[in-house]
C-alpha positions as CSV (number, residue, x, y, z in Angstrom):
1,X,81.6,67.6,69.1
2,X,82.7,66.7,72.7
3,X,79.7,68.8,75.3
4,X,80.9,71.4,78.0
5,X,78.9,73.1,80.2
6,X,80.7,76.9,80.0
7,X,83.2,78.0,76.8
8,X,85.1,81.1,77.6
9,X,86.3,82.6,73.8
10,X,89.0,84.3,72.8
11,X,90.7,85.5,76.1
12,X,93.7,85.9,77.0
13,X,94.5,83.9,80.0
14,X,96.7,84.1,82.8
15,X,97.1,80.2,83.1
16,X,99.9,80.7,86.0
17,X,101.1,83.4,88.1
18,X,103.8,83.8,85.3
19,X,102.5,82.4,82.4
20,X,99.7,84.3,79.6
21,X,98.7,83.3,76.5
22,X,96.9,85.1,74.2
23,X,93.5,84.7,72.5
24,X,93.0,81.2,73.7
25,X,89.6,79.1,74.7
26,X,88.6,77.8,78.0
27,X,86.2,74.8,78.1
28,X,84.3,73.6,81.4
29,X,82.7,71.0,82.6
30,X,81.4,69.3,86.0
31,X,83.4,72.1,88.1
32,X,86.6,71.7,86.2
33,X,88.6,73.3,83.8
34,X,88.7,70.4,80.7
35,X,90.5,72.3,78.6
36,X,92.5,75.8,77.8
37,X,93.5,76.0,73.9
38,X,93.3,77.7,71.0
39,X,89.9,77.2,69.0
40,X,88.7,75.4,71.4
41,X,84.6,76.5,69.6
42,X,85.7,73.8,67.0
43,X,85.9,70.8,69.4
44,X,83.0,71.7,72.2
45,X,79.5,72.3,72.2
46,X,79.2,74.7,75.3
47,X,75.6,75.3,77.8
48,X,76.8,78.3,77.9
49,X,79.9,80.9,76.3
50,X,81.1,83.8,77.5
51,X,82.9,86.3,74.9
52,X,86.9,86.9,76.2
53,X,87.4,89.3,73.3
54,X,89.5,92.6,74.7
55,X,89.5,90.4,78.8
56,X,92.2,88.8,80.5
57,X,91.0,85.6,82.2
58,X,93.0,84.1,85.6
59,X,92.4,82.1,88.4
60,X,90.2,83.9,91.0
61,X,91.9,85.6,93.9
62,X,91.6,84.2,97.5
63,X,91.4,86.4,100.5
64,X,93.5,83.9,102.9
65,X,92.2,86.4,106.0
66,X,89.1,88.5,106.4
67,X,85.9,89.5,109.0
68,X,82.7,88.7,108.0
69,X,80.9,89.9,110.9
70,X,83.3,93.2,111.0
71,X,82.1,93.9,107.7
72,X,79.3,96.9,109.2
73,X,82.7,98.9,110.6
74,X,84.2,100.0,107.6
75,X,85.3,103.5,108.1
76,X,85.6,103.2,111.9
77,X,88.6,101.8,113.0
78,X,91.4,104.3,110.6
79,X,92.6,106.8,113.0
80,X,90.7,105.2,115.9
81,X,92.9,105.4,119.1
82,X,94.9,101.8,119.7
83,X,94.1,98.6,120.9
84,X,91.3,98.9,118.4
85,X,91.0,95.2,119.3
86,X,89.2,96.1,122.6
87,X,88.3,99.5,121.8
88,X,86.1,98.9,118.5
89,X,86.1,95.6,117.6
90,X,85.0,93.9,120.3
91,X,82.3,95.8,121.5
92,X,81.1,95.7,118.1
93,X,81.3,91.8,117.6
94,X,79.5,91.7,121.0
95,X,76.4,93.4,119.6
96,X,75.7,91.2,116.1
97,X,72.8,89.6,115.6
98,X,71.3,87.4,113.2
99,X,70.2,90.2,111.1
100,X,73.2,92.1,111.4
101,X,75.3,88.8,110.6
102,X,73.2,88.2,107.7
103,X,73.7,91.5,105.9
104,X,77.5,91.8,106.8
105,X,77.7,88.3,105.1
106,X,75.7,90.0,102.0
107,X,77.2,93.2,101.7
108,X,80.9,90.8,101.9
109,X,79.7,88.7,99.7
110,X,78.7,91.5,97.0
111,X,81.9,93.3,97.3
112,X,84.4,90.1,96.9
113,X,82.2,89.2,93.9
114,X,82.6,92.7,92.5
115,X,86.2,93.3,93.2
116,X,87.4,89.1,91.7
117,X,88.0,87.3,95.3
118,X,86.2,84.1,94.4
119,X,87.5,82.6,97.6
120,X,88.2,83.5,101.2
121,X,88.6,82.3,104.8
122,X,86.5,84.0,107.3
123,X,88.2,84.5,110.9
124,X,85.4,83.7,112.8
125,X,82.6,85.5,114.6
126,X,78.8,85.2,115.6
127,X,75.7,83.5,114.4
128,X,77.7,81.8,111.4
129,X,75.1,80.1,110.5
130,X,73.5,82.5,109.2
131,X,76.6,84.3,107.5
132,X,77.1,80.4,106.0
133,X,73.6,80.4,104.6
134,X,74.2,83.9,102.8
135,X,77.4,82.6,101.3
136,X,76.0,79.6,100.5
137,X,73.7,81.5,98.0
138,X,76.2,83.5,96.7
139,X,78.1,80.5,94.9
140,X,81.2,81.5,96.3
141,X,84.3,79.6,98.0
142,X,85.0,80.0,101.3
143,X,85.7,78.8,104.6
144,X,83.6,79.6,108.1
145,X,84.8,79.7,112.0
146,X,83.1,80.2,115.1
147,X,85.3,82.6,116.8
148,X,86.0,80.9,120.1
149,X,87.4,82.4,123.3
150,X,87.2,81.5,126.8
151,X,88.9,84.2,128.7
152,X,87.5,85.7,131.8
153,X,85.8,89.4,131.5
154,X,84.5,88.8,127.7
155,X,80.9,90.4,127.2
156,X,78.3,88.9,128.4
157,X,76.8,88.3,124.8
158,X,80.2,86.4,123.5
159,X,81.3,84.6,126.9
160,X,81.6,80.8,127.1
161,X,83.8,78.2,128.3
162,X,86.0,75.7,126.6
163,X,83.2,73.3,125.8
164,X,80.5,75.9,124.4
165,X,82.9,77.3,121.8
166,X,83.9,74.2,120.2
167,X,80.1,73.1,120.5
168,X,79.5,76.0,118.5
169,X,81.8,74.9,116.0
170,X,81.2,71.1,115.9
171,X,77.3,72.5,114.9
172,X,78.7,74.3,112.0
173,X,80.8,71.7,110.5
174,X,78.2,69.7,110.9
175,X,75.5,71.8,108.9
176,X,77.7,73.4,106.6
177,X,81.0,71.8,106.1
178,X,80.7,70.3,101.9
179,X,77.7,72.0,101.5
180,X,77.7,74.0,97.9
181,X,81.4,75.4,98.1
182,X,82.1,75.9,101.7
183,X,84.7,74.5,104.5
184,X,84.4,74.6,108.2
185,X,87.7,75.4,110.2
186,X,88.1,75.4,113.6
187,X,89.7,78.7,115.0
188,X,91.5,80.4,118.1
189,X,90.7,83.8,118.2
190,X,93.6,85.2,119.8
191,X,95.7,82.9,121.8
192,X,96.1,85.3,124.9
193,X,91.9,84.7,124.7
194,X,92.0,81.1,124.8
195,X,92.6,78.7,127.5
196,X,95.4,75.2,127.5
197,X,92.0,73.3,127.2
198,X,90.4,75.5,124.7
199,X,93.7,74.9,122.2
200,X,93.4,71.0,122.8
201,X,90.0,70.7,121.9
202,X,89.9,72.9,118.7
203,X,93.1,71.0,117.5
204,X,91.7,67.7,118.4
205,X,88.3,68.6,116.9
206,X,89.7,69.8,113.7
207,X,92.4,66.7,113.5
208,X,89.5,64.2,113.7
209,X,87.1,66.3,111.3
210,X,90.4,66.4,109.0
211,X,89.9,69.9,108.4
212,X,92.0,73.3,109.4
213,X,92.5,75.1,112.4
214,X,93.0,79.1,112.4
215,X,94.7,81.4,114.7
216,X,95.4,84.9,114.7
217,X,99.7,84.5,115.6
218,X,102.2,87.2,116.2
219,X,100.3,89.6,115.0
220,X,102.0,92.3,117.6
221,X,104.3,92.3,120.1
222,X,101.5,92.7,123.0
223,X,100.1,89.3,121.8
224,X,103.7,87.7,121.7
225,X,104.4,89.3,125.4
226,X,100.9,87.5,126.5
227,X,101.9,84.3,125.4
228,X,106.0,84.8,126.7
229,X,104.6,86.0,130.3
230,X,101.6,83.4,130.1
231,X,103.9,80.4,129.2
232,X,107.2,81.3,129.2
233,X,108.0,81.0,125.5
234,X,106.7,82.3,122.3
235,X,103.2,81.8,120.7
236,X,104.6,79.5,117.5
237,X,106.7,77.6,120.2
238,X,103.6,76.9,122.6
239,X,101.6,75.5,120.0
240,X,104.4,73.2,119.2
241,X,104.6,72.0,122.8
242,X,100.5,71.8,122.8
243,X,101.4,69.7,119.2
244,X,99.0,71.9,117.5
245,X,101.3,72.8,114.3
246,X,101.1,70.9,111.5
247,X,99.8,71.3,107.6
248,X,96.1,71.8,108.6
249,X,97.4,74.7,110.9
250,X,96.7,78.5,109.0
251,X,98.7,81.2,111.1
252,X,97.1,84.6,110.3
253,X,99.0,87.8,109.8
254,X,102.5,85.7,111.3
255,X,104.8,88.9,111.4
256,X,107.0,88.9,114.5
257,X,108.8,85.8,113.9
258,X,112.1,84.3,115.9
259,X,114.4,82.2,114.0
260,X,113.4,79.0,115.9
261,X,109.6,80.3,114.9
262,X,110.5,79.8,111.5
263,X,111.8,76.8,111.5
264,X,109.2,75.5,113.0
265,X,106.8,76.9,110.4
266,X,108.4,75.2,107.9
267,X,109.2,72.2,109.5
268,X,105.5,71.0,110.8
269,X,104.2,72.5,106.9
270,X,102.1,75.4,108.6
271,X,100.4,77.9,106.6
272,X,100.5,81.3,106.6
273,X,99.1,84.9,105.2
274,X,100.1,88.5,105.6
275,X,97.3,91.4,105.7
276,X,99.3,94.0,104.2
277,X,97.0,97.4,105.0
278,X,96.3,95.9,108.5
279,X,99.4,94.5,109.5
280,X,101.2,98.0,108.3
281,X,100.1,99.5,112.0
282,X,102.1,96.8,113.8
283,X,104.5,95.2,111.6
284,X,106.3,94.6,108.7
285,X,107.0,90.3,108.0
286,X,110.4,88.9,106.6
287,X,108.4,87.6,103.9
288,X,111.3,86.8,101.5
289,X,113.1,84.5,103.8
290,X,109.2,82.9,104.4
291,X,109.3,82.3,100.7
292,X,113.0,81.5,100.4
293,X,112.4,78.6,103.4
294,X,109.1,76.8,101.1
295,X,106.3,78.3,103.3
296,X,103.0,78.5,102.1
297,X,102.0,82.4,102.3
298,X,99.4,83.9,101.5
299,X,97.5,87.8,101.2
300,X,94.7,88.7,103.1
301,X,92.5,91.8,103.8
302,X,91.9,91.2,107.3
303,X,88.1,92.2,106.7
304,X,86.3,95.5,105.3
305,X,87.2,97.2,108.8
306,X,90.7,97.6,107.4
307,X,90.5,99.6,103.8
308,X,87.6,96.9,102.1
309,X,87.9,93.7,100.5
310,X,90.1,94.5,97.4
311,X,92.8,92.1,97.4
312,X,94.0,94.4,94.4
313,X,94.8,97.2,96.9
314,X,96.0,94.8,99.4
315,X,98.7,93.7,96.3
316,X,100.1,97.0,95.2
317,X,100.3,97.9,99.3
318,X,102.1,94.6,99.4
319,X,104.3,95.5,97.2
320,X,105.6,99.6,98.1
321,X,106.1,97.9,101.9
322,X,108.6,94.7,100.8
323,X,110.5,97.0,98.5
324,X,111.5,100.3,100.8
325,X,111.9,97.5,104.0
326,X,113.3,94.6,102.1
327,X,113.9,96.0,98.7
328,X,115.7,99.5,99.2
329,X,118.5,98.8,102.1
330,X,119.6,95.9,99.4
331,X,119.8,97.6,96.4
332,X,116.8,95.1,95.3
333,X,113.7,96.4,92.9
334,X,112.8,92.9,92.2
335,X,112.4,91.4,96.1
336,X,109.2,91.0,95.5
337,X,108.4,90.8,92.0
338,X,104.7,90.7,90.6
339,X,105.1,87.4,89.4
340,X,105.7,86.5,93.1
341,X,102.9,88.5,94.5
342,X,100.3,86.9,91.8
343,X,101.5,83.6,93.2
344,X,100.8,84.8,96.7
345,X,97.6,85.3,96.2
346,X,96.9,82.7,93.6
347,X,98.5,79.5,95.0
348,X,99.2,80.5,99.1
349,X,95.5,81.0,98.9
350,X,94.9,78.0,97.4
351,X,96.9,76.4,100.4
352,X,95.4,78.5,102.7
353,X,92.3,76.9,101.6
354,X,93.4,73.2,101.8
355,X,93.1,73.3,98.0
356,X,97.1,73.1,96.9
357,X,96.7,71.7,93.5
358,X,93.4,72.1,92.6
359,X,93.1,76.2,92.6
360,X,95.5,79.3,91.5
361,X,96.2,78.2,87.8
362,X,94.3,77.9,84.8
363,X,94.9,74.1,83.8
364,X,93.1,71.0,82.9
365,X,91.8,69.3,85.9
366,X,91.6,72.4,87.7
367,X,88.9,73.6,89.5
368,X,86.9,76.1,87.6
369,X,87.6,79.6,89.4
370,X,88.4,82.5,87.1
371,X,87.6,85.6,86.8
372,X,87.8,87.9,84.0
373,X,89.4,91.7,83.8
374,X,87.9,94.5,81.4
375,X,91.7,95.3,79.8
376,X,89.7,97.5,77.1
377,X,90.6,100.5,79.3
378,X,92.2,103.6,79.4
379,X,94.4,102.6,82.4
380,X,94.8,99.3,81.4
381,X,95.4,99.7,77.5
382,X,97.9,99.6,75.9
383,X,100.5,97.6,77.9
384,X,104.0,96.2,77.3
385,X,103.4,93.8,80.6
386,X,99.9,92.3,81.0
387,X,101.2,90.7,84.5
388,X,102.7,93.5,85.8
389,X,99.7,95.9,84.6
390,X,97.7,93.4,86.6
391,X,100.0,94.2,90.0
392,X,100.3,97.9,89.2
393,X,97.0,99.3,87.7
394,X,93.9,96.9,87.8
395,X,91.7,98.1,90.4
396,X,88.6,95.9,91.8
397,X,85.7,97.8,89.3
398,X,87.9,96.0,86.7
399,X,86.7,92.7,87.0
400,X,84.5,91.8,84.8
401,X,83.2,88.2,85.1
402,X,83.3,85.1,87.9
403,X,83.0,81.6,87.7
404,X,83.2,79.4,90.6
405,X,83.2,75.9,90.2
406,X,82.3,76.5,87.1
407,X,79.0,78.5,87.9
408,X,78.9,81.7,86.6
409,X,78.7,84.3,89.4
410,X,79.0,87.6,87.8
411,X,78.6,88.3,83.3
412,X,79.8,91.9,82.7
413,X,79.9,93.4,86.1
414,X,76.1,92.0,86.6
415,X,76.3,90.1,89.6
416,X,73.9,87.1,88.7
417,X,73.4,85.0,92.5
418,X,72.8,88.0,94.8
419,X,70.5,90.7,94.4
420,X,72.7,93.7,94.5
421,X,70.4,96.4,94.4
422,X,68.8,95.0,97.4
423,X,72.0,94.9,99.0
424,X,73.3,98.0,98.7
425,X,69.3,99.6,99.5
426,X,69.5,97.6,103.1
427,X,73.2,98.5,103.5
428,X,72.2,102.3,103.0
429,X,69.3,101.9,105.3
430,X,71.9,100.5,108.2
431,X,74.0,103.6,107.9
432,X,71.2,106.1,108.3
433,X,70.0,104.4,111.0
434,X,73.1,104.4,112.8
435,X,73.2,107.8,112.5
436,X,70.9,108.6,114.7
C-alpha cells in the first residue's frame, strides 16, 4: 500500500472546467494531487479520508479581485450616490486600523471559506500586515498589496509619497511573501492616484522581486479621461510607454478597452479579470473577443462592499450580462457558455495568481485545492447537467468541504482553521456599535 496524507472517496469530480467523472477517488500527498481514479482505497493508505458519497469535488474558485480592508462596508455603498470611490470608500479606508484590519481580514476570510473561494488576490489597503497574519491562519491562498497612492489632497491617515508606498510594500514581501500560502504583489491603486515615479518604482520593484504588479485599469470612463487629459493617451497605452505591461501585469476590472488596448493586452501577455456585480454600474467588457484573442481573464467580486464574496453570484450575474449584451443582438445563447465561465474562474484565476498550470483542474501534479459541493439537495438533485447545475443553481451555503494545499480547511460546512463563532460574535458587536 503506497501512503497519502488525505483520500477523498467516491466523489464525483469536476477534473476540468468541462470534464466530470463520476464516483472516482482522490489521493493527496505533500500539497499535491498524486492521483484521481477509481478505487483509489485499494492502492493508498490515507492520514486522513473524507467521504465524496452524494458531493461533487472541483478545483477551488479564485476571486482574481477583492477588498479586504472594504470588507466592514457591506450594505453601504448599493444605492449610495456616485463616485462612491470618494464618497464612501475612501473615507472609510482612511479610518482602518489594526483592529478593524484584522477583523475585516477574519470575517473575509470566513466567508470565502464558507462560500468555496480557496484563493484570492486582495487589491490593497492598510495595515496588511496584519490582514496577512489573519490569512496566514486561515490556510488559505492568496495574494496581499499595500495600496499605494501619491496624489496630492489624500487624507492625512493614507498620504505618502512615492518612496513611502513602495516602502510599505517592500516590508510586506519581505515578511510575508512564501510564507504558508501567500504572495505579495505590488499594486497601483488607481493610476489617476499615482505619480510617473510611483509607476516606475512599483514595476521595477515587482520586476526584481519577480512577482506581480496590480492596477485597477479602465474601470470607467472618468479614470480613462484622467489618464487621456494627464498624458495624452489612454491608461493601457501609458503603461506601455512607462514599459510596465508584461505577464506579471494583473489589470483589474479592464472594461473600456480600444482596439490598440487590446492588442496590447495580448501582445505583452497581461492578465486580466472582470467584477461582474461591480463593474455592471460602469460597464459592460467585450469579453468574448478577450477570450477569442488568448487573454488570460479572470472573475472577481471586487470585495464584500459590492454584493459579498460569492464568486457563485458573481458567475450566474456573469452570465445574464454577456448573453442580453453579447448574446441576444447575435442570435447567440451559447456566447458564454458554463463550460467557459467555470474556466474563468478556475484557470484565469489560476493566472491571475501566477499559478497557470498548477491550479484550476483536478490532475496529478496539481496543487491540492478543491472543494466539495453538497449535490444531495433539493435544488441541486436530480440533474441532467452536473456542470451547468453548478453555473445555474449552486449557491455558496453549498459548499461543503476545502482543501488547500492539501490541508483540510472546512469537513461538512465546519470551518476547521478559524473560529467562526468568534467571528461572527465580534462582527455583530462592530455593527451595533456602529449604530450608535
Amino acid at each position: 500500500m503506497q501512503k497519502c496524507d488525505l483520500l477523498i472517496k467516491g466523489a464525483d469530480v469536476l477534473i476540468n472546467s468541462g470534464e466530470l467523472r463520476e464516483n472516482v477517488d482522490i489521493a493527496i500527498a505533500d500539497g499535491r494531487i498524486l492521483a484521481v481514479d477509481a478505487d483509489l482505497a485499494k492502492q493508498y493508505e490515507a492520514g486522513e479520508t473524507i467521504d465524496g458519497r452524494y458531493k461533487l469535488f472541483m478545483p477551488g474558485l479564485v476571486d482574481s479581485h477583492m477588498h479586504t480592508g472594504q470588507q466592514l462596508l457591506k450594505g453601504l455603498v448599493l444605492d449610495a450616490k456616485p463616485i462612491i470611490w470618494t464618497r464612501v470608500m475612501l473615507p472609510f479606508e482612511s479610518t482602518l486600523t489594526p483592529e478593524k484590519m484584522r477583523l475585516s481580514a477574519q470575517a473575509a476570510a470566513l466567508e470565502m471559506i464558507k462560500s468555496g473561494t480557496a484563493g484570492f488576490i486582495d487589491a490593497g489597503s492598510y495595515f496588511m500586515e496584519d490582514a496577512a497574519a489573519v490569512y496566514e491562519k486561515s490556510g488559505l491562498r492568496g495574494a496581499l498589496s499595500y495600496s499605494t497612492m501619491d496624489e496630492e489632497g489624500l487624507p492625512e491617515s493614507i498620504a505618502m509619497d512615492a518612496n513611502e508606498a513602495v516602502r510599505r510594500t517592500d516590508s510586506l514581501f519581505d515578511a510575508f511573501h512564501g510564507k504558508g500560502n501567500l504572495k505579495v504583489y505590488y499594486s497601483l491603486r488607481a493610476l489617476n492616484s499615482c505619480s510617473n515615479r510611483l509607476v516606475e518604482l512599483e514595476a521595477e520593484h515587482a520586476k526584481d522581486r519577480n512577482t506581480m504588479l496590480q492596477a485597477h485599469m479602465n474601470e470607467y470612463m472618468g479614470e480613462v479621461n484622467g489618464i487621456l487629459e494627464r498624458e495624452g493617451m489612454r491608461p493601457y497605452e501609458y503603461l506601455e510607454k512607462m514599459q510596465v505591461l508584461g505577464g506579471n501585469f494583473l489589470g483589474a476590472h479592464s472594461l473600456i478597452l480600444t482596439g490598440r488596448e487590446k492588442e496590447l493586452v495580448r501582445d505583452r501577455g497581461v492578465k486580466v479579470c472582470h467584477c461582474p456585480f461591480s463593474n455592471c454600474g460602469k460597464a459592460v467588457p467585450d469579453t468574448p473577443q478577450l477570450l477569442e484573442m488568448g487573454i488570460p481573464v479572470g472573475l472577481g467580486t471586487d470585495g464584500a462592499a459590492h454584493g459579498g464574496l460569492s464568486l457563485w453570484n458573481e458567475m450566474k450575474i456573469f452570465r445574464s450580462v454577456m448573453n442580453i449584451i453579447h448574446g441576444v443582438p447575435n442570435r447567440n445563447p451559447k456566447v458564454m457558455p458554463a463550460e467557459t465561465i467555470l474556466r474563468m474562474v478556475l484557470e484565469g484565476g489560476a493566472a491571475a495568481l501566477g499559478e497557470e498550470g498548477q491550479l484550476g483542474r483536478v490532475e496529478a501534479g496539481y496543487k491540492a485545492d478543491l472543494i466539495g459541493i453538497d449535490m444531495n439537495q433539493p435544488h441541486l438533485c436530480p440533474t441532467g447537467d452536473q456542470i451547468h447545475t453548478l453555473l445555474e443553481c449552486v449557491n455558496a451555503g453549498d459548499v461543503s468541504d476545502m482543501v488547500v494545499g492539501g490541508r483540510v480547511l472546512m469537513k461538512n460546512r465546519t470551518v476547521l482553521t478559524l473560529d467562526e463563532e468568534r467571528i461572527l460574535y465580534e462582527s455583530r458587536k462592530y455593527m451595533e456599535e456602529t449604530k450608535h
